[in-house]
C-alpha positions, 0 to 999 in steps of 0.5 A, a space after each residue: 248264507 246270512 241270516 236277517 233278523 229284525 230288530 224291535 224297538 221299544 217305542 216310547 210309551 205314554 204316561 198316565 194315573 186314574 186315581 178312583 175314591 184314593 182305592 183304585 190306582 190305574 196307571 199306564 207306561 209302567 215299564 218295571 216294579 222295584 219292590 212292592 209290599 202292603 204300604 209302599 209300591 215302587 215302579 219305574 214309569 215312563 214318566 220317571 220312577 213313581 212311589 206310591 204310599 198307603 196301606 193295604 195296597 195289592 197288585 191286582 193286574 200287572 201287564 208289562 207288556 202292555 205297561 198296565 198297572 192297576 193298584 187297589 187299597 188305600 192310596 196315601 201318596 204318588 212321588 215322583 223321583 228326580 231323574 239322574 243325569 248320568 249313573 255311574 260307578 265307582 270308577 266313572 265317578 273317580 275317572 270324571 
């Protein structure tokens, strides 16, 4: 007897930020938080990893189902980090 499943795949999400008076930040296609405290959040997006600089700064919804984030505090900066081509180990980097 074979068992069937089914497998979901993750469509591709959009990308998007609402930046409200610098204290509210709503941003969709959030896919994962790195690290956050009060000054420094950081997120991967489906827009590239995204930094996001100030003071204060709480979490006040995080929905990674749904890829929602909402930030509140004061919003000094968003950066975005350049992609990589390609991460490798140690021994893919020795090996070329």
């Amino acid at each position: 007897m074979a068992m069937l499943y089914e497998e979901k795949q993750r469509q591709p999400q959009s990308h998007a930020l609402s930046l409200t008076d610098r204290k509210r930040l709503s941003i969709s296609g959030v896919e994962d938080v790195e690290a956050f405290d009060e000054d420094t959040v950081i997120l991967s997006t489906a827009g590239g990893a995204l930094t996001i600089r100030g003071g204060g700064l709480r979490i006040n919804k995080l929905s990674l189902d749904g890829g929602e984030l909402l930030v509140e505090g004061r919003i000094d900066g968003l950066d975005y980090a350049q992609e990589r081509e390609h991460r490798r180990g140690f021994l893919g980097k020795l090996l070329g």
